[in-house]
Every structure is written in structure tokens, then in C-alpha cells.
N, C-alpha and C positions, 0 to 999 in steps of 0.2 A: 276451439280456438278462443271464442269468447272467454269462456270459463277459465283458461289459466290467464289470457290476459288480467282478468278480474282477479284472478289470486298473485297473480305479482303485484298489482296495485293495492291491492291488501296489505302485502307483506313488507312492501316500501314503508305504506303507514306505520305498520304496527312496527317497525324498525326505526323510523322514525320517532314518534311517540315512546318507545323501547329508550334509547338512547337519551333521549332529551328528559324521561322525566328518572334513568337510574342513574345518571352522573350527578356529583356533585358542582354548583355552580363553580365555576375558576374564573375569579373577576383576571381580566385581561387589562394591563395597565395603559392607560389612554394616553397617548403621547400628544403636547398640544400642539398642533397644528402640520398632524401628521400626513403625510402625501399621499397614504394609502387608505384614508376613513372615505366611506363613502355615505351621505347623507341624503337620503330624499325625503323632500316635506311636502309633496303633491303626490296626488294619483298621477302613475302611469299607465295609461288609456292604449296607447296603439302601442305593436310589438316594435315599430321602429325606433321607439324612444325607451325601451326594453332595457332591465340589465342585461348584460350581453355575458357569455361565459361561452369556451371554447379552447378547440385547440386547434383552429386552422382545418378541420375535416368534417367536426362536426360542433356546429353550435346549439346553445339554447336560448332563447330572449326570455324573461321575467318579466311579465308584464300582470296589469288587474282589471277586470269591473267591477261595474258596484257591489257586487257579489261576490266573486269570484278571484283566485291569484291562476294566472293561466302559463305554463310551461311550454313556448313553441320553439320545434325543432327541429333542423336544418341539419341536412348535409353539402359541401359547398360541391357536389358534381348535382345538382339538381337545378335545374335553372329551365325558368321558359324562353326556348331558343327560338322564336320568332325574329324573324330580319329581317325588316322590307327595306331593300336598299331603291325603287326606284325614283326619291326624293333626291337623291345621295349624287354627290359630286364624283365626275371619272376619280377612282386611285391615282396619287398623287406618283410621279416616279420620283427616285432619287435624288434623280441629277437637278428636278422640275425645285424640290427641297432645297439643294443645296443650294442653286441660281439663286433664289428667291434671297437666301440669310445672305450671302453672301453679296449678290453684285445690288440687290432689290433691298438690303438693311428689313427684312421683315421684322417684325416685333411682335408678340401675341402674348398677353400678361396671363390669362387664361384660356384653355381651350375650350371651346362650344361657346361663350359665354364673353369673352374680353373683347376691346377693342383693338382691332390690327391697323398697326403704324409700320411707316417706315423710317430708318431712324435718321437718313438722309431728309426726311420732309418730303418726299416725292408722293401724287398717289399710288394707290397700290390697283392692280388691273383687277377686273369679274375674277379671273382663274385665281390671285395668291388670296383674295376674301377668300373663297371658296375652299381653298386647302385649310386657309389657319382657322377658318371656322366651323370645321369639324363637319362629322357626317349626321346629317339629321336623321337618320335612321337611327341611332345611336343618345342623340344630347336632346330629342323631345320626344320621345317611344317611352311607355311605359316598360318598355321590353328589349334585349335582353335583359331579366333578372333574375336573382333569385327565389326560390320556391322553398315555401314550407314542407318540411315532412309530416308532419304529426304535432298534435297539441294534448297538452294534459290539462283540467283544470281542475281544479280543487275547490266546491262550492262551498264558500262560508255563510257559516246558519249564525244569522242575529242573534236568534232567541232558540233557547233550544226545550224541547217540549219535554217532559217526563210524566209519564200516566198512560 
């Protein structure tokens, strides 16, 4: 198993390498101030600040160290499903939602995170904080997330030796 792993990652290179050095260059004409150029003039260090490429099933981030460009890769059914609700406010019912906008003017600019108003001016009771401000199990848990699959990296040599 090792062994063709290591030859598909051979043959990436040398396909890669293949390709880039039998084409001819084709300058690509630079439009100024185009929507679609993307520019980065710093390292990116962790994969959450990653290029990102995907189609909704399966992603990769681009990211680097000082060494290295590193390829990590995601499928989006992979997630650490941890869930301690017992922080976590009763489930809110429907009708508890609807009362609240309706007769109680709730207001919540963001959820886990905004300040809840009422747009009457009234205060708002322990239980509508508790609904509009989301379930902590959720908005300070490192967890539910997502999980990496697999990482490729590609180690860049400074200096390269011959002899």
C-alpha cells in the first residue's frame, strides 16, 4: 500500500514537472483591476487562512511553513460530532419563538454573539436571553467541526546539494 501510494505521488510530480516545463509559456493578459486575480504577499501559516478549492464534498486548503507548501484535505461528511448540551438552554418551542417576535418585539442583530432588544423598550425575561442567545454547546465548543482527511506536503530544499 505504501509503495503505490509513493508512486502516485511520483507520478503527480513528474506530471506535474512534465507539463510545466514541455508547454510553451502563454502570457495570459492581465486585466487591471480584475475581480478574479488573487494576490498574496505573506505566508500562510495555518490551514484556516488556507486557499480554499472545492466543490461542496470535498475541499483542499493551500497552505505553507517555513519549509514546506502543505495540501490539506477534507471531505464535508467528516466532522467531530461531540455535543455536550448539558450547558444548553431547554429547546425553544414554536409558539415560545413566535410570542417572543411578535407580542415581546425580540430583536437579536446576531446570534450567539449580539445584544437582544426589545423593540418596544421592555426588558426581555432569563428565558427570551436564553433562546436569542443561542446554545452554548454550539457558539463556545470547539466542536461540532470539521475534520481533516489527509494532508500532502511538499518539502522545499533551500539549497540543493549535488556530489
Amino acid at each position: 500500500m505504501l509503495t503505490k501510494i509513493k508512486g502516485i505521488i511520483a507520478l503527480i510530480i513528474a506530471l506535474f514537472i512534465g507539463l510545466s516545463s514541455c508547454q510553451e509559456e502563454k502570457k495570459i493578459p492581465e486585466v487591471k483591476g480584475s475581480p478574479h486575480k488573487i494576490e498574496i504577499n505573506q505566508m500562510i501559516l495555518v490551514p484556516e487562512e488556507g486557499l480554499l478549492l472545492g466543490n461542496g464534498d470535498l475541499s483542499v486548503s493551500i497552505y505553507q511553513t517555513s519549509n514546506s507548501i502543505i495540501w490539506r484535505f477534507g471531505k464535508n461528511d467528516v466532522w467531530d460530532r461531540r455535543h455536550e448540551t448539558a450547558e444548553d438552554p431547554e429547546p425553544a418551542h414554536i409558539n415560545e419563538i413566535a410570542k417572543g417576535i411578535i407580542e415581546e418585539g425580540w430583536i437579536n442583530s446576531n446570534f450567539n454573539k449580539g445584544e437582544v432588544l426589545s423593540k418596544f423598550g421592555n426588558p426581555l425575561s432569563k428565558r427570551a436571553l436564553e433562546i436569542c442567545q443561542g446554545a452554548r454547546s454550539y457558539a463556545f465548543k470547539p466542536y461540532p467541526c470539521p475534520k481533516p482527511t489527509g494532508e500532502l506536503a511538499f518539502i522545499l530544499l533551500s539549497t540543493l546539494q549535488v556530489g
